[in-house]
mmCIF file as gemmi writes it, N, C-alpha and C atoms, coordinates in Angstrom:
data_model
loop_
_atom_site.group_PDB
_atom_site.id
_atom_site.type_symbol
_atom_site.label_atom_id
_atom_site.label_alt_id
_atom_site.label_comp_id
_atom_site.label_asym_id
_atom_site.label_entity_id
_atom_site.label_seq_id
_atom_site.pdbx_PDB_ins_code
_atom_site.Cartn_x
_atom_site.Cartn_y
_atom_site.Cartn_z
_atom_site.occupancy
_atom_site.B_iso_or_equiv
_atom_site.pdbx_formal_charge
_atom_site.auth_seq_id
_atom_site.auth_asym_id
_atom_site.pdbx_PDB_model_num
ATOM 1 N N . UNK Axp A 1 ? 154.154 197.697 39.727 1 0 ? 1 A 1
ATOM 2 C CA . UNK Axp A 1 ? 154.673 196.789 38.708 1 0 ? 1 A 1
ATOM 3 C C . UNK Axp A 1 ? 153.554 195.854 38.257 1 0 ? 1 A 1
ATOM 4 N N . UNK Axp A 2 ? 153.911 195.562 36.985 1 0 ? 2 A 1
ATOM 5 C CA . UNK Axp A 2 ? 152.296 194.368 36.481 1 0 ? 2 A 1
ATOM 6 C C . UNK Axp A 2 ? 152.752 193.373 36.726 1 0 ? 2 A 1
ATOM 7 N N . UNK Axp A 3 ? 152.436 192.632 37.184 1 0 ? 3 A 1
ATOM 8 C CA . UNK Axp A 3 ? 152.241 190.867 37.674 1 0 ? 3 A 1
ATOM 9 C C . UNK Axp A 3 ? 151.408 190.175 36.378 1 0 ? 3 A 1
ATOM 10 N N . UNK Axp A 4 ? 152.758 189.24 35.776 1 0 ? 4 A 1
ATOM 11 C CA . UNK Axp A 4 ? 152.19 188.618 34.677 1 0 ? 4 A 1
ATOM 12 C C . UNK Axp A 4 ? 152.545 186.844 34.769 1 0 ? 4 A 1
ATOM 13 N N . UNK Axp A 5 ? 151.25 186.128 34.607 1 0 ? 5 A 1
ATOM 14 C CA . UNK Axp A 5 ? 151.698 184.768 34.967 1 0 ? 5 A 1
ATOM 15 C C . UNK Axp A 5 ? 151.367 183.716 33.912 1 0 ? 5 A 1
ATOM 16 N N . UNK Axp A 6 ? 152.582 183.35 33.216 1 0 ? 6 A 1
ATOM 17 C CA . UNK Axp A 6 ? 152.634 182.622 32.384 1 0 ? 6 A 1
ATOM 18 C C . UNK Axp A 6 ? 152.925 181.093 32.414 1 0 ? 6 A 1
ATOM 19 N N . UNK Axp A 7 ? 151.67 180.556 32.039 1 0 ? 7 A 1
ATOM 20 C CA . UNK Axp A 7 ? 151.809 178.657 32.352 1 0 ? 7 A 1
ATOM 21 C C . UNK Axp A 7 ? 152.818 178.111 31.513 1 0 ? 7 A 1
ATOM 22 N N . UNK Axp A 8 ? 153.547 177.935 30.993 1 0 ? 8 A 1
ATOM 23 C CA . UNK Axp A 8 ? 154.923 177.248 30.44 1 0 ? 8 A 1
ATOM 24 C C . UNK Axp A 8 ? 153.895 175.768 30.585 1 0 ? 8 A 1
ATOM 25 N N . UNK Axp A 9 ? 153.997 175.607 28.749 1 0 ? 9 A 1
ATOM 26 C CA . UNK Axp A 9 ? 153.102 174.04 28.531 1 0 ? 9 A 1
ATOM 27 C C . UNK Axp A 9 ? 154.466 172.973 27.981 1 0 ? 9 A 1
ATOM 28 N N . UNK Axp A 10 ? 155.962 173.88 27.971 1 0 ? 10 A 1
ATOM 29 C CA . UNK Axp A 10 ? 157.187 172.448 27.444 1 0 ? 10 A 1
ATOM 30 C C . UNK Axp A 10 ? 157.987 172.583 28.609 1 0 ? 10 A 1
ATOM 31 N N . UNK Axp A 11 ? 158.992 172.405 28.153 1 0 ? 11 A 1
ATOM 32 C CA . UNK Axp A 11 ? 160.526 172.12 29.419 1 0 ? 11 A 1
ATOM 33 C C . UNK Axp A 11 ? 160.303 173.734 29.487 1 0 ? 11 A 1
ATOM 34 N N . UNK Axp A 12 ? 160.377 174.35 28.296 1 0 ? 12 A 1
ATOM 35 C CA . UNK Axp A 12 ? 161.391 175.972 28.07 1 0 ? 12 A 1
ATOM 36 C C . UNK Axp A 12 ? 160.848 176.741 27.15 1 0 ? 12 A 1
ATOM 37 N N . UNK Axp A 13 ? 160.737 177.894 27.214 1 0 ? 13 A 1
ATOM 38 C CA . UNK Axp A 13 ? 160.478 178.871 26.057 1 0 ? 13 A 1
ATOM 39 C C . UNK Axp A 13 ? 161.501 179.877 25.793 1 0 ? 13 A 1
ATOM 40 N N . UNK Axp A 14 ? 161.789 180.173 24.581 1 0 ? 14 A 1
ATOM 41 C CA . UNK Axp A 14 ? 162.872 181.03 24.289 1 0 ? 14 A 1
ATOM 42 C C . UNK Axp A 14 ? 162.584 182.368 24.823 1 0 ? 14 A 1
ATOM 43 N N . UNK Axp A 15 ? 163.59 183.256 25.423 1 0 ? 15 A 1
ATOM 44 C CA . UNK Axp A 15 ? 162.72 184.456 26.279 1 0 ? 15 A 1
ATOM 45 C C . UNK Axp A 15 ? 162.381 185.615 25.046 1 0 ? 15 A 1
ATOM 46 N N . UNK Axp A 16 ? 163.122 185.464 23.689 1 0 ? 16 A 1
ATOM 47 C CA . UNK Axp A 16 ? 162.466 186.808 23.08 1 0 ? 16 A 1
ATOM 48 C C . UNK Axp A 16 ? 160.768 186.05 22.467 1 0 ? 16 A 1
ATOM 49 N N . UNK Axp A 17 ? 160.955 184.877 22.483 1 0 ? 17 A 1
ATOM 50 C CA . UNK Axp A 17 ? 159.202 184.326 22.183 1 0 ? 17 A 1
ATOM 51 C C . UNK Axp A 17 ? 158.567 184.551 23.493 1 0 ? 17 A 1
ATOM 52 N N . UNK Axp A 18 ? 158.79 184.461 24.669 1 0 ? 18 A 1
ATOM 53 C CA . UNK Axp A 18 ? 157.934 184.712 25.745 1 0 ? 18 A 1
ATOM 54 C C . UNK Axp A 18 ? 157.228 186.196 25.793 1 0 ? 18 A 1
ATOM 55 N N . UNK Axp A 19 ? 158.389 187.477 25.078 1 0 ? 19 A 1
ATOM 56 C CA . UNK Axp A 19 ? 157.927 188.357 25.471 1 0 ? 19 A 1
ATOM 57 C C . UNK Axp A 19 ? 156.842 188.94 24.394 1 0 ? 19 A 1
ATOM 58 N N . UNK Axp A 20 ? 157.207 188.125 23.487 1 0 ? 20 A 1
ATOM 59 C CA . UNK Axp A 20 ? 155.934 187.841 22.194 1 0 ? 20 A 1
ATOM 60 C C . UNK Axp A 20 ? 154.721 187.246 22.488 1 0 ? 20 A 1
ATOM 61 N N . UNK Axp A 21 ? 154.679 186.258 23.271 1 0 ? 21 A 1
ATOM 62 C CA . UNK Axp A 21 ? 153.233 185.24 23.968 1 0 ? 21 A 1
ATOM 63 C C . UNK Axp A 21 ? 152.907 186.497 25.006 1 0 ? 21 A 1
ATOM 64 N N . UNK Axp A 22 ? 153.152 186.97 25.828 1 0 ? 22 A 1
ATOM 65 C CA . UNK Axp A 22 ? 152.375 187.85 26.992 1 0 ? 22 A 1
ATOM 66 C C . UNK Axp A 22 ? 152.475 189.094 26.207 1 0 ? 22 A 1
ATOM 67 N N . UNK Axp A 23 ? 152.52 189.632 25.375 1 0 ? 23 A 1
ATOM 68 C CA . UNK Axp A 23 ? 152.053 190.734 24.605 1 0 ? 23 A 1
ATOM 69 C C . UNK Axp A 23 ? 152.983 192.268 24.916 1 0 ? 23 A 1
ATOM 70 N N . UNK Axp A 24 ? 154.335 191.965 25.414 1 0 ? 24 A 1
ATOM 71 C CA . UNK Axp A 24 ? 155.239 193.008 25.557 1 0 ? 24 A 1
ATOM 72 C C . UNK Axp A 24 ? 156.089 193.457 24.084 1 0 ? 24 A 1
ATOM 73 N N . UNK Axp A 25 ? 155.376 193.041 23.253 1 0 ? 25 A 1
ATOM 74 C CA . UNK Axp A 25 ? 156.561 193.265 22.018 1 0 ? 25 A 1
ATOM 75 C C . UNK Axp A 25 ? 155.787 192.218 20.815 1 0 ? 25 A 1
ATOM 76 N N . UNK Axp A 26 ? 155.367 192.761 19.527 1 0 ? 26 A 1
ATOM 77 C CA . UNK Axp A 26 ? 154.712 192.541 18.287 1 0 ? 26 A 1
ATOM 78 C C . UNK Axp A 26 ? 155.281 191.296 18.111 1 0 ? 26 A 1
ATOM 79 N N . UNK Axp A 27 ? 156.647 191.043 17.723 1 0 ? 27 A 1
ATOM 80 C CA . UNK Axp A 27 ? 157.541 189.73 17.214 1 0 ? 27 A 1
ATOM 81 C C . UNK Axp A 27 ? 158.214 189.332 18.096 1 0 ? 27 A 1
ATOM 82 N N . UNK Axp A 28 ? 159.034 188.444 17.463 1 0 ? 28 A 1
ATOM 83 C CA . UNK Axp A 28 ? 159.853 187.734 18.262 1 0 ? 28 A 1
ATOM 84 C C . UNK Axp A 28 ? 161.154 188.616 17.437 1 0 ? 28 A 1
ATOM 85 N N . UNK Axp A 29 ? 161.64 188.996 16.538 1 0 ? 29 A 1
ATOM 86 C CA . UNK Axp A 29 ? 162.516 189.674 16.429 1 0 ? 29 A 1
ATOM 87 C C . UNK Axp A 29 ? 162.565 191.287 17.022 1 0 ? 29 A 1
ATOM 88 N N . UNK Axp A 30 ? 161.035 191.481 17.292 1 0 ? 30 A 1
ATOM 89 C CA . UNK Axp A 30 ? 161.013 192.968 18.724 1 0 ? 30 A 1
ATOM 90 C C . UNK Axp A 30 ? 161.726 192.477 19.996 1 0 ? 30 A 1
ATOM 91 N N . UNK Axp A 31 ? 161.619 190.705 20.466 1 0 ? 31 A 1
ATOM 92 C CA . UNK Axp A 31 ? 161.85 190.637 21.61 1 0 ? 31 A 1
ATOM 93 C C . UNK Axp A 31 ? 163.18 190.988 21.197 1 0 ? 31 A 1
ATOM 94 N N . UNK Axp A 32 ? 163.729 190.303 20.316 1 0 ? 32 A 1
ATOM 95 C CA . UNK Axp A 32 ? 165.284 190.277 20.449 1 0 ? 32 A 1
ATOM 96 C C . UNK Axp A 32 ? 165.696 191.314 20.226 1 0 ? 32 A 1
ATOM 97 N N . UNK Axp A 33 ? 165.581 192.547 19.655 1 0 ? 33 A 1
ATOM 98 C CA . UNK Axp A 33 ? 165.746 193.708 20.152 1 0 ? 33 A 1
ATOM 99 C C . UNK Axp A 33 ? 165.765 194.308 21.764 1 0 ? 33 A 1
ATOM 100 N N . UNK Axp A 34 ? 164.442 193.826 21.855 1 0 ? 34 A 1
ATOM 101 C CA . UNK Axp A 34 ? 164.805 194.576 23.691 1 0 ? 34 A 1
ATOM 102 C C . UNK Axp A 34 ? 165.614 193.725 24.624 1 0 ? 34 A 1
ATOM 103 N N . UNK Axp A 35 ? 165.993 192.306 23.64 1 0 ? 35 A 1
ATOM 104 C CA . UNK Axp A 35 ? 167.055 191.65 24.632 1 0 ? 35 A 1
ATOM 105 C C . UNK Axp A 35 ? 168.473 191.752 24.42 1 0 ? 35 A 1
ATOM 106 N N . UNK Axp A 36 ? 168.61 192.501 23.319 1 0 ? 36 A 1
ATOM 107 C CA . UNK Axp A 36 ? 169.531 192.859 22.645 1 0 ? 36 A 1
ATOM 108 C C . UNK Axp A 36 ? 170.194 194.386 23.335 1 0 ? 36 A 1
ATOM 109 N N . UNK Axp A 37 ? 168.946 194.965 23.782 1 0 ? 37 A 1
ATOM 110 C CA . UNK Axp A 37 ? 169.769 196.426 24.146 1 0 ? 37 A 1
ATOM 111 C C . UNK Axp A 37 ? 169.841 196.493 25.762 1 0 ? 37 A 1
ATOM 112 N N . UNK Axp A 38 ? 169.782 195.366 26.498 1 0 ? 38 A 1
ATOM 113 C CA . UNK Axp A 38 ? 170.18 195.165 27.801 1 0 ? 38 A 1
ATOM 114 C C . UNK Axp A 38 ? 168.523 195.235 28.832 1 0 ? 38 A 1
ATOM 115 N N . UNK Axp A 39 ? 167.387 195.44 28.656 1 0 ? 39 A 1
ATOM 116 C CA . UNK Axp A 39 ? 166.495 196.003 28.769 1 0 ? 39 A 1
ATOM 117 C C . UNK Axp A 39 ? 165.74 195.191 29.263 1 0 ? 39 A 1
ATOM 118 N N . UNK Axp A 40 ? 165.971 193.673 29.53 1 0 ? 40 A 1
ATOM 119 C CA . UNK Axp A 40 ? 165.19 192.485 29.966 1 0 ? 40 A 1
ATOM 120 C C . UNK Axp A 40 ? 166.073 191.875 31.029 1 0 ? 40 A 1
ATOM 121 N N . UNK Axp A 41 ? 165.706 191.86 32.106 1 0 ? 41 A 1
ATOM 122 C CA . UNK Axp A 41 ? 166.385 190.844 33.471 1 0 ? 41 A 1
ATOM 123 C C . UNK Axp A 41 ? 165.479 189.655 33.424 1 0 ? 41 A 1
ATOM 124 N N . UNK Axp A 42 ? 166.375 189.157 34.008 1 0 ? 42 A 1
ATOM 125 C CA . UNK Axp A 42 ? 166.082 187.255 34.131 1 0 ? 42 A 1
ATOM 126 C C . UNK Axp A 42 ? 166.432 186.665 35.278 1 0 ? 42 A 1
ATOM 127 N N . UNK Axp A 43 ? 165.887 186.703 36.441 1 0 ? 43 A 1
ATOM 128 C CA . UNK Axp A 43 ? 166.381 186.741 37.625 1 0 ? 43 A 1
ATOM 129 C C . UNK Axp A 43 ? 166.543 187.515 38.592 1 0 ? 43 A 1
ATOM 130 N N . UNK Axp A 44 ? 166.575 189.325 38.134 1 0 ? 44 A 1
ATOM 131 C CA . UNK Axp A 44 ? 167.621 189.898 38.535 1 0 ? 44 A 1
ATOM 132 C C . UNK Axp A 44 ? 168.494 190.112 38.007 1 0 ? 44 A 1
ATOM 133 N N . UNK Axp A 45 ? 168.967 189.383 36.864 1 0 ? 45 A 1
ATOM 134 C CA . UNK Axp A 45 ? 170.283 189.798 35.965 1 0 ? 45 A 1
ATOM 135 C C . UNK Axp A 45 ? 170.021 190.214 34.828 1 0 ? 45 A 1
ATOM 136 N N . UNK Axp A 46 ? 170.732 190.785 34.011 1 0 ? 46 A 1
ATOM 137 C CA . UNK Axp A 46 ? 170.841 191.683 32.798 1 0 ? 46 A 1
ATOM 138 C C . UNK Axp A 46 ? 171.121 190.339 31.685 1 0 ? 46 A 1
ATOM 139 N N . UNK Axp A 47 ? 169.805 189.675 31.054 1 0 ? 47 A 1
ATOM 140 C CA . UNK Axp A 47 ? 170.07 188.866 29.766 1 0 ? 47 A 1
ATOM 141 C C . UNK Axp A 47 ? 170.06 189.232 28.635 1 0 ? 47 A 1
ATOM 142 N N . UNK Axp A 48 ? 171.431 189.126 27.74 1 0 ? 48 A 1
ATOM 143 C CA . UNK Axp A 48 ? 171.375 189.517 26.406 1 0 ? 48 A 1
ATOM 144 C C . UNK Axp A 48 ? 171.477 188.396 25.538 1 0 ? 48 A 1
ATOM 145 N N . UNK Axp A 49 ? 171.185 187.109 25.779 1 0 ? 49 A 1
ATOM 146 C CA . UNK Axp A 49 ? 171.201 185.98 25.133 1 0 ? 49 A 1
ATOM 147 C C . UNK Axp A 49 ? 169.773 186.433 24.5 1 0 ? 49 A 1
ATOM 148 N N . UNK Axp A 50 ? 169.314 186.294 23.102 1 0 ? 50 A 1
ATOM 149 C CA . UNK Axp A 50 ? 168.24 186.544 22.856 1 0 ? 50 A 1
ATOM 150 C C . UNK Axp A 50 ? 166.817 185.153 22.82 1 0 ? 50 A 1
ATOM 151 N N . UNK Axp A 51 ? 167.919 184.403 22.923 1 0 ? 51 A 1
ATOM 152 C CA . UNK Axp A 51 ? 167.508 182.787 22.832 1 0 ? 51 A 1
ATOM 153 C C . UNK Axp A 51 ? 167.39 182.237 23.968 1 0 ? 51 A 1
ATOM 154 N N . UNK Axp A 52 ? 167.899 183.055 25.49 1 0 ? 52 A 1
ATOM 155 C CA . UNK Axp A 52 ? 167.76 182.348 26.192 1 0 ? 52 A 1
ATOM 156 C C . UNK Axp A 52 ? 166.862 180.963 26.755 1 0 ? 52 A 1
ATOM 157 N N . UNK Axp A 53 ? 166.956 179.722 27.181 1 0 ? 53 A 1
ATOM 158 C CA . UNK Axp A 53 ? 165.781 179.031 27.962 1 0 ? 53 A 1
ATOM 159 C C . UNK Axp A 53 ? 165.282 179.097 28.919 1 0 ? 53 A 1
ATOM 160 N N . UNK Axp A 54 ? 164.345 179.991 29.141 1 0 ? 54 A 1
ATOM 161 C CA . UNK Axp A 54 ? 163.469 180.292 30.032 1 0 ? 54 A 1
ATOM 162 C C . UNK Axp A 54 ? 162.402 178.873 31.069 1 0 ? 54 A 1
ATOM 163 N N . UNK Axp A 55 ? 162.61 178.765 32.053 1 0 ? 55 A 1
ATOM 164 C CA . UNK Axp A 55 ? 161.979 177.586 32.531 1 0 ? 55 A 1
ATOM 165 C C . UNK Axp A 55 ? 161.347 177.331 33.738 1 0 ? 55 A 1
ATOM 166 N N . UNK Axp A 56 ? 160.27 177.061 33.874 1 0 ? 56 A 1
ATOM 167 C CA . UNK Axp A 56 ? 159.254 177.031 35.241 1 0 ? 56 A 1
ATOM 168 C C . UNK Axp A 56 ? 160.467 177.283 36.224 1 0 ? 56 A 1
ATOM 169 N N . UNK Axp A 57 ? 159.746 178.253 37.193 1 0 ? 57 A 1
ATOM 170 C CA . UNK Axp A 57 ? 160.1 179.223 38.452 1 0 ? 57 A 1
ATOM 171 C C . UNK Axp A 57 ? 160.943 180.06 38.128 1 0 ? 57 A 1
ATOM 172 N N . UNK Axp A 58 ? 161.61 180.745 37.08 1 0 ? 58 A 1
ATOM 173 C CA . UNK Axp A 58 ? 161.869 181.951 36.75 1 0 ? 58 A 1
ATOM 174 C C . UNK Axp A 58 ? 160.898 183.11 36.612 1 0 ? 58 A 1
ATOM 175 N N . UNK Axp A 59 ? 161.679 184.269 36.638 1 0 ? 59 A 1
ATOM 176 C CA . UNK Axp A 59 ? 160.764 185.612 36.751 1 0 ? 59 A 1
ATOM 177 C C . UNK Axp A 59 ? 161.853 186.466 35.415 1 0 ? 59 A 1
ATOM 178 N N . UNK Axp A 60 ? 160.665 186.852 34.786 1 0 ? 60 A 1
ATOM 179 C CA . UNK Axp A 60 ? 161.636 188.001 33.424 1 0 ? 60 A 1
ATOM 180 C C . UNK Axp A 60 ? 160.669 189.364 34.146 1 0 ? 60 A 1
ATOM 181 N N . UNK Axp A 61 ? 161.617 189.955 33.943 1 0 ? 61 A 1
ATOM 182 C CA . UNK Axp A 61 ? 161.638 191.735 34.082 1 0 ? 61 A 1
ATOM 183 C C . UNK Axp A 61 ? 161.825 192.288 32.782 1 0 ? 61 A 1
ATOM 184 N N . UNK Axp A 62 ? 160.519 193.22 32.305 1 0 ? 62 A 1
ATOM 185 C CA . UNK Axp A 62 ? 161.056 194.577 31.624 1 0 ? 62 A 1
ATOM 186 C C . UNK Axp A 62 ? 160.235 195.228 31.779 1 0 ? 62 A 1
ATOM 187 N N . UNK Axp A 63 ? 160.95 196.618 31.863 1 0 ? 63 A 1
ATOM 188 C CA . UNK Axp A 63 ? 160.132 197.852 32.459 1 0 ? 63 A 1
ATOM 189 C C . UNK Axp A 63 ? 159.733 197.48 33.723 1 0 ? 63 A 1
ATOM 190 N N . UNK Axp A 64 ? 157.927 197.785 33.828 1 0 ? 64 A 1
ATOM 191 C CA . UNK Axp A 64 ? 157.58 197.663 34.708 1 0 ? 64 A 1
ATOM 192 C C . UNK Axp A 64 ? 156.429 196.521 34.796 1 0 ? 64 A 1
ATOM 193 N N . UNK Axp A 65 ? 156.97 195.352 33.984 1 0 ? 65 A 1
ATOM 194 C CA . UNK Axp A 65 ? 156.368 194.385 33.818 1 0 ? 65 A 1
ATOM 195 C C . UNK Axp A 65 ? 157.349 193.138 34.887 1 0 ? 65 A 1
ATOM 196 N N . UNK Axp A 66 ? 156.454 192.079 34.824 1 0 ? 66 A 1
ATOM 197 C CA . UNK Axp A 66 ? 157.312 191.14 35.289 1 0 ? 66 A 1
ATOM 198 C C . UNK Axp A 66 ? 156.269 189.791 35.312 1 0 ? 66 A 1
ATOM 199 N N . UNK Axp A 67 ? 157.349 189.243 34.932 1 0 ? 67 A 1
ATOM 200 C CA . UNK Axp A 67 ? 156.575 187.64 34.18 1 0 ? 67 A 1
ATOM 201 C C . UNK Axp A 67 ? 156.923 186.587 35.074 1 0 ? 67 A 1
ATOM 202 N N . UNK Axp A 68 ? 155.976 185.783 35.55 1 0 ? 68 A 1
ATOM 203 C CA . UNK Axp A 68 ? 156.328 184.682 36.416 1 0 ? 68 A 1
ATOM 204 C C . UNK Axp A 68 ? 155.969 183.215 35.817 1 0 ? 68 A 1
ATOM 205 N N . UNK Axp A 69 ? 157.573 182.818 35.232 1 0 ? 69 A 1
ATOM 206 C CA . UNK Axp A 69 ? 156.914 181.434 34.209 1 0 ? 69 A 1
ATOM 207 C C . UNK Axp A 69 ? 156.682 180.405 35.699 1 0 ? 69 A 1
ATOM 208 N N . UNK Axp A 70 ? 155.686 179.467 35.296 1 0 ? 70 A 1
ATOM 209 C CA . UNK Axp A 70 ? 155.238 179.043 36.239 1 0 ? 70 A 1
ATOM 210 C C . UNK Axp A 70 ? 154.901 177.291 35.327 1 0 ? 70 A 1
ATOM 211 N N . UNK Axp A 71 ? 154.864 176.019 35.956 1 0 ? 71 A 1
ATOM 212 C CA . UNK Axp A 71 ? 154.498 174.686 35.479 1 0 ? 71 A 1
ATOM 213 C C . UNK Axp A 71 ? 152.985 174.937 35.288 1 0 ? 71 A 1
ATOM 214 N N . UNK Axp A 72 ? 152.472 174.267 33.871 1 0 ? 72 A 1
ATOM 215 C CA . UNK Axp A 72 ? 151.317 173.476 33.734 1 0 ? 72 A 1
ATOM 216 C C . UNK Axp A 72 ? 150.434 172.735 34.815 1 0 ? 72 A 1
ATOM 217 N N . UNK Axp A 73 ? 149.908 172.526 35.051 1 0 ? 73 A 1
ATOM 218 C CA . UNK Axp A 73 ? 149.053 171.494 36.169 1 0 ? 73 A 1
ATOM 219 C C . UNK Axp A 73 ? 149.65 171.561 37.522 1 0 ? 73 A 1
């Protein structure tokens, strides 16, 4: 699996823009597509909120990626 570690510089990032910042998907309306067709975990769980708020010490899953939002400083 790829180990991807993303510094989160506010409170939150929307998760179909996250998967746009680490380079899993062209737009932010690609993310919401792949969050749209069940295809992104958030935790462990199946998120279809496309807007979700994503926020330091969460982990997003897709495929065989996996994103570890993580605090600034």
């Amino acid at each position: 699996m790829a180990e991807i570690e993303f510094p989160l510089e506010s409170e939150h990032v929307e998760l179909n823009q996250l998967l746009k910042l680490v380079g899993l998907c062209d737009s932010g309306g690609a993310g919401k597509m792949l969050v749209a067709s069940g295809a992104v975990r958030v935790d462990g769980a199946v998120e279809l909120r496309k807007t979700c708020k994503i926020r330091a010490g969460q982990t997003v899953t897709l495929g065989e990626h996996s994103i570890h939002v993580r605090a600034m400083g």
